[in-house]
C-alpha angles and dihedrals in degrees: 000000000000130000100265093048087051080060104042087051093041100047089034092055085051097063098029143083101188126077124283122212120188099150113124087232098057100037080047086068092055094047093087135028127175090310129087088247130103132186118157103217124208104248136015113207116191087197106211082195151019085249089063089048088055102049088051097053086039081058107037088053087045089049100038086244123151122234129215124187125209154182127183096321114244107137128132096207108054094242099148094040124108154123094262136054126337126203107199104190094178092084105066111336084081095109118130095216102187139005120188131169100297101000145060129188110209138170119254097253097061112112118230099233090059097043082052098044078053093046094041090065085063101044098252135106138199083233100205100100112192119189092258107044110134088066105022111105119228092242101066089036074065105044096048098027099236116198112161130189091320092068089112088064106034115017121212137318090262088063098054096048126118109172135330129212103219135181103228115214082267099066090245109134116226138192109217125202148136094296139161113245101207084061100049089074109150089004109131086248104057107091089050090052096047092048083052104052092039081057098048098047101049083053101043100117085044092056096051094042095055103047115115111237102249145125093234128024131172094158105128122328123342105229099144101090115017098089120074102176098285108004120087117202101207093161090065085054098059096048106086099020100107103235084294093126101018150013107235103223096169133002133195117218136204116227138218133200117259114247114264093213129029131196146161151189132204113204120190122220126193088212143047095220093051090047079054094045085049098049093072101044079056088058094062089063099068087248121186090226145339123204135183126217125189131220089260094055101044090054094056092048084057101050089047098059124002098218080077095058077061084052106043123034118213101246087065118135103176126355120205116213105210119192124196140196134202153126106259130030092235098063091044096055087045083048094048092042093049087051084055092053097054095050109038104026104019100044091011093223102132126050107199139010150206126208125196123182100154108084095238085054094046084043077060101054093052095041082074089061107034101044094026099071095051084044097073087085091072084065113114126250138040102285111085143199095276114204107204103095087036101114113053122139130199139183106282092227088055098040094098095045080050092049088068087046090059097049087047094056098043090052088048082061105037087231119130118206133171124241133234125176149177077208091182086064095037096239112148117203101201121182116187115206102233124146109230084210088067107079088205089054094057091049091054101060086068092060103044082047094054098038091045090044093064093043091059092038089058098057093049093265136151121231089220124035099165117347114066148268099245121125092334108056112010094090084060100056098082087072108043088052110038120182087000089062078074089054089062096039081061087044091054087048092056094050111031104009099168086043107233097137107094090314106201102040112099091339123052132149086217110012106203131243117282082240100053122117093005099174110262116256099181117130120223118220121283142195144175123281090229089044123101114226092264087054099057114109114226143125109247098203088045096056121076104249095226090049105089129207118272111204103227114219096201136073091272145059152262087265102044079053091046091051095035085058094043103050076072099101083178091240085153096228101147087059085086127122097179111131105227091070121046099214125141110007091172097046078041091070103030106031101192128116111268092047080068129099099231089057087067100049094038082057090046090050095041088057096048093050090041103252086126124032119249088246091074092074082071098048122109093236092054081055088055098051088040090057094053079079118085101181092245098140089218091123093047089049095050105028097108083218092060096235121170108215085162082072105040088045089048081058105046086048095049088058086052101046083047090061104034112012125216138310119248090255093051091042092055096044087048090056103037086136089067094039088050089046094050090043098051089063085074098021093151093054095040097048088052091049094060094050085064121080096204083063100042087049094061090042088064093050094058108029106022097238107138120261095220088046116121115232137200116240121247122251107239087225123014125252094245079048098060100039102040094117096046127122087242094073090057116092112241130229100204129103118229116097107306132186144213108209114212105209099195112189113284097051085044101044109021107019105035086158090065091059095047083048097057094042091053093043089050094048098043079058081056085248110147119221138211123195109190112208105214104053123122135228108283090252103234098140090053088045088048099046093044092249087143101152095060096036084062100055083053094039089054087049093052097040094049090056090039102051095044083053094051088053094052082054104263120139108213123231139170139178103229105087083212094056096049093050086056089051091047102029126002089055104051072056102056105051138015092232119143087226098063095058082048098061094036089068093047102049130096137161118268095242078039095062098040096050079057099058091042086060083054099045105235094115117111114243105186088112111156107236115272112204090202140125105224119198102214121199114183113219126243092234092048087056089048093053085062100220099116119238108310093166092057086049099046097044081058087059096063112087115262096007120137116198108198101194096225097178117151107173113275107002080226100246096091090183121285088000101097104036083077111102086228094055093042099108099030095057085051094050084046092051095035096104088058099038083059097045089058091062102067114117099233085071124095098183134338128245134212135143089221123095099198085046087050088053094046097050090048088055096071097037151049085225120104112236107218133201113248090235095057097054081050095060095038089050076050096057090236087109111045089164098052082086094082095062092066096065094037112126120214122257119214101252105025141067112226 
């Protein structure tokens, strides 16, 4: 850190409450956001207060510093984004202070989706509905007026404001409103309103001349309708303006009822220009919104999820959302229907429809629209889904003739892009495929803009309807607006003369070039870990010399990290904390930055193109943002790019592990196998040892594991132990479907009785098993912890007793989810051996397997009824495995069973994560919601596959929390004395 940013951390943390962070690696995280653009800025402020907000901006105007203010940076236009100081209010400014009857007064950092979930339980919205509104803060829905597909119903954000608390250049703190001007004589206020509204007055014929004509408009400043004789409405100023006159510390919303029926139609066009045409036949029916989809984008809607092949057949051009409101479901579904014969049979556009009235239909319909965009990214090859021409908007009733336009001018260019529209409004969402790698392709982006731009000028269009101005579009206004463009340069003087506020966004001396500060996408040189420096394979004139060579620890190289980071467009996706996805259950809890999965790829990417230095993948704070991931594929699952941080992380703490090894804690979770087996010698001892407290409290004190933490007991021999003379660890001869069963540690060393479960479940399916009696633990924790070294020489003795058993015509199961996922997944990752793909492709888990046969029906039915109400989670690894939830479905099978799903997101043991003393109470706060779903009277026992889940729900609870498999053998009749466990109650200190 240099000397200056010493000062700035050191003075900053002086005059604020709230956290600063001057680390490269941290402000690394805030250098980019969901645009193409990057800029590290100095500082990063997480304010507690408006005080703090003041004393930075007090500071940044006395020390001729920029300010940038932020949410959860999503933008597409690199609005927050800067060199000076960043607020970034998503951390803790995130509070809703009041809600009355029709409106809600609420801080900046607050996301939209949580300050809905709140207003729906009273049967109100914030109506404006951007793309990205689960995640997206109210603050930045303000500053850049956000208003998504819902516009026709409820307008803007500037529509729905009632007053804004805001901190001036100056550090003053004003309240704006709708407010008279003549009253406000000798209020602070006064001499900037004045200057406003005298401003706005003198260039009143200016202002109307020069408004696109357009539904929706967000280009420059919005002065056209903010002054009614004597009112002033500054509050409408400020929403849209970026942050460029003022910081919103507080803002007060007007609400809207929520709708009391919802549906919606889907019509298929075989071509783009009739979807357009009927677009604006769909306007004239007072529709809720009305989106358009292209044939790109529909056909990658139908390879992500087949409900939508039903949906969409392939011949599909363009395809046109329709939403619709109203009382009573009977006039919605006669409203919905006339809109189809108008289209279909009346003007014969559309040649096919979908209607939804139930709300998870309709939740169909709108998950095209919402995951299919971000999921572009998951596109091959090196071009990508550019947002910087992606906000123009155009007169409805010219949006078809413009759709040709658009076309004319892509061709022009040989450049192909997909198509997104609130057709109804008339805002395009364009996206050009260009790969920022390619220098011609950045010079071409110059070009499309400009060419594009005075296509839409010359229909009366605006380059920006909803996004921002930012990086992307700023260096254009100038020309949409003319002689106007000199009005806002005086707006921005009255407000921030010396321009500290987001300089650069709407106002700049010199805007930069639309291809300025592109985020670099440039690999450094890799080798092998196991490789010296003259093996290693790369192409000396092709490498930037200062970049220096990063020995990769995985089975891949510098340039599948480099991809895997940048297939990360920063859309911000895995900040969500909405319950129907599970990702992230550590960001869920601490919502800050780094918690977040794109941290971790921004700092992966930043390393691999040389932002950081490689060394920082041995620093300690590298180690505290790693371990922020807890290898729980949920991200991979939900990005809707696909992209697999657990891997990328796997790596960055690998290269940490390699310098500096693991901590005691660490070293014990990632060789269980050899505690257990030096603890089983004295079971009985031990396991007395962790029922005491006093015992417990020592072995915190030398190994980290938490003292509260419930533990299971020790088997006093192994399974592999006690049955290491049996006939099931010999290899059998015989054909039939056979089975190797891959024991893993917990069944092997704590639950014995599970093993013998699953045996005698496989076998009473005439399924013959081989146990074979040298195999390892499946090396998870060491995968997890970075310990890869070590995880690889475990992996290569697995694999070479796997592999030989799959040739000889075994499939391979087990009954720990993680297992199974290292088997399928981690060690494919781990090492480039033929045999790992092989098993790869041989492996299932064991409920997996069964479900299958069942499909099949080979599985044996004859279950004794069990009167019982079962509480099912369903494990992180077993999602991540992709094969549904085939425990849950086979315990329904089983007469008189009731499965309750409980899940509740991560159960919070992740793991190894929360049997460290330091994630103790976090991993309690992350699994409370099913802790607290297991209590419920109505459940007998709880089920999971997963040993660390059945830990964690035991925690909470008296209730036993029982393996899927086991409940299946004892429904069988193979495990009488399985019965016991059903009516076990808990004990403090240790699981069942």
């Amino acid at each position: 850190m240099d000397q200056q940013r010493e000062r700035v951390e050191a003075d900053l943390r002086g005059i604020v409450r709230g956290e600063v962070l001057c680390d490269d690696l941290y402000l690394q995280m805030y250098a980019s956001d969901a645009s193409i653009y990057e800029l590290r800025p100095a500082a990063v402020v997480r304010p507690l207060s408006t005080a703090d907000v003041v004393a930075c901006v007090q500071y940044a105007g006395e020390n001729g510093i920029s300010i940038h203010a932020r949410g959860a940076g999503t933008g597409l236009a690199g609005e927050s984004l800067g060199r000076g100081i960043v607020l970034d209010f998503s951390a803790h400014m995130r509070r809703i202070l009041k809600q009355e009857e029709d409106r809600v007064v609420v801080q900046p950092g607050v996301t939209l989706g949580n300050l809905n979930r709140q207003l729906a339980a009273h049967g109100r919205c914030f109506g404006p509905d951007p793309a990205n509104r689960e995640i997206t803060t109210i603050g930045s829905v303000l500053a850049i007026d956000a208003s998504g597909s819902h516009w026709p119903l409820y307008g803007t954000p500037r529509d729905n404001i009632e007053s804004v608390e805001v901190v001036l250049a100056t550090g003053d703190v004003a309240t704006f409103s709708r407010q008279n001007v003549s009253s406000l004589v000798g209020n602070s206020i006064e001499p900037i309103v004045r200057q406003v509204k005298s401003l706005i007055e003198s260039n009143y014929s200016l202002i109307q001349e020069h408004q696109p004509n357009t539904l929706v408009n967000r280009a420059g400043y919005r002065l056209d309708d903010v002054l009614f004789d004597d009112d002033l409405e500054l509050a409408k100023l400020m929403i849209g303006s970026e942050g460029t006159l003022g910081i919103i510390t507080r803002a007060t919303l007007r609400t809207s009822p929520l709708p009391k029926c919802v549906g919606s139609v889907i019509l298929l066009f075989d071509k783009l220009d009739k979807a357009a045409t009927a677009a604006i036949e769909v306007q004239k029916h007072s529709v809720a919104t009305c989106d358009l989809m292209d044939r790109r984008l529909l056909r990658l809607a139908v390879e992500s999820d087949p409900r939508y092949a039903q949906l969409v057949p392939v011949d599909t051009e363009a395809l046109l959302i329709i939403e619709k409101v109203d009382d009573n479901v009977s006039d919605l579904r006669e409203a919905l229907q006339h809109i189809v014969n108008v289209i279909r049979k009346r003007k014969k556009l559309a040649f096919d429809s979908r209607m939804a009235i139930e709300a998870d239909d309709v939740e169909l319909h709108w998950n095209l629209t919402r995951r299919v965009v971000p999921s572009l990214y998951r596109l091959k090859g090196a071009t990508r889904p550019l947002p910087f021409i992606e906000d123009i908007a155009v007169p409805p009733l010219k949006l078809a003739d413009f759709s040709v336009q658009l076309q004319n001018v892509l061709k022009k260019h040989e450049i192909t892009a997909s198509m997104f529209a609130h057709a109804g409004h008339g805002q395009m969402h364009i996206r050009p495929f260009l790969d920022l790698a390619n220098p011609d392709d950045v010079r071409r982006m110059e070009d499309l803009a400009k060419d594009l731009y005075e296509e839409v000028l010359s229909i009366g269009g605006t380059i920006s309807g909803e996004h921002a101005d930012g990086l992307s579009r700023t260096w254009y206004l100038r020309k949409q607006y003319g002689p106007l463009y000199n009005v806002f340069l005086e707006l921005k003087r009255i407000f921030d003369p010396q321009h500290i506020l987001n300089p650069g966004k709407i106002i700049d001396t010199r805007a930069q070039s639309i291809s300025e500060n592109l985020r670099p996408v440039t690999a450094i040189a890799t080798r092998d870990a196991d490789e010296s420096p003259d093996e290693t394979d790369v192409d000396a004139d092709s490498v930037d010399k200062e970049l220096p060579v990063l020995n990769v620890q995985l089975n891949w190289t510098g340039d599948d990290i480099a991809l895997a980071a940048r297939n990360c467009n920063g859309c911000g996706g895995c900040r969500t904390t909405a319950s129907i996805e599970r990702m992230c259950p550590i960001f869920r809890l601490g919502p800050v930055e780094e918690s977040s999965p794109r941290a971790k790829a921004n700092i992966m990417r930043a390393i691999m193109t040389g932002r950081l230095e490689p060394s920082t993948l041995h620093s300690d704070t590298l180690k505290q943002v790693a371990d922020l991931c807890v290898n729980c594929h949920q991200c991979r699952l939900e990005c809707p790019a696909s992209v697999d941080i657990p891997k990328l992380m796997i790596e960055a703490k690998a290269q940490y592990v390699s310098n500096n090894g693991l901590t005691p804690s660490e070293w014990i979770l990632t060789r269980l196998d050899k505690v257990a087996g030096w603890a089983s010698a004295a079971a009985p001892m031990v396991n007395a040892g962790l029922r005491n407290r006093q015992v417990r409290w020592l072995l915190e004190k030398l190994t980290g594991i938490a003292q509260g933490r419930k533990l299971p007991q020790f088997s006093k021999r192994s399974f592999l132990k006690r049955h290491a003379k049996h006939r099931i660890t010999r290899a059998s001869r015989q054909g039939g479907t056979k089975v190797l069963y891959f024991i893993d540690t917990y069944a092997n060393w704590f639950d014995v009785q599970l093993a013998e479960s699953a045996i005698s479940v496989l076998e009473h399916n005439n399924v013959s098993v081989f146990v074979h009696p040298r195999q390892k633990q499946s090396a998870m924790a060491l995968i997890s912890m970075g310990a890869i070294e070590k995880a690889k020489r475990v992996a290569r003795q697995n694999l070479l007793l796997l592999g030989d058993a799959v040739r000889q015509g075994y499939h391979i199961v087990a009954t720990e989810p993680s297992a199974m996922l290292c088997l399928t997944r981690e060690y494919p990752n781990l090492l480039d051996d033929e045999d790992a793909q092989l098993v790869a492709e041989n492996s299932s888990e064991l409920t997996d397997f069964l479900w299958r046969m069942h499909l099949r029906g080979d599985l044996q039915l004859n279950f004794r009824p069990l009167p019982m109400t079962i509480g099912y989670h369903q494990p992180c690894h077993l999602r991540a495995l992709e094969v549904g939830s085939p425990g849950e479905n086979l315990m329904r099978l089983i007469p008189g069973c009731t499965v309750r799903n409980i899940d509740r997101g991560c159960s919070g043991m992740a793991g190894t994560y929360g049997f460290k003393r330091e994630n103790y109470r976090t991993s309690l706060r992350m699994g409370m919601g099913l802790i607290s779903a297991l209590r419920r009277p109505d459940l007998q026992v709880g089920a999971t596959e997963c040993s660390a889940c059945k830990i964690q729900m035991e925690q909470g609870t008296s209730k036993p929390t029982i393996h899927p498999i086991k409940i299946l053998a004892y429904a069988y009749g193979l495990k009488p004395e399985i019965q016991n466990l059903f009516t076990k109650i808990g004990e403090d200190l240790i699981v069942t």
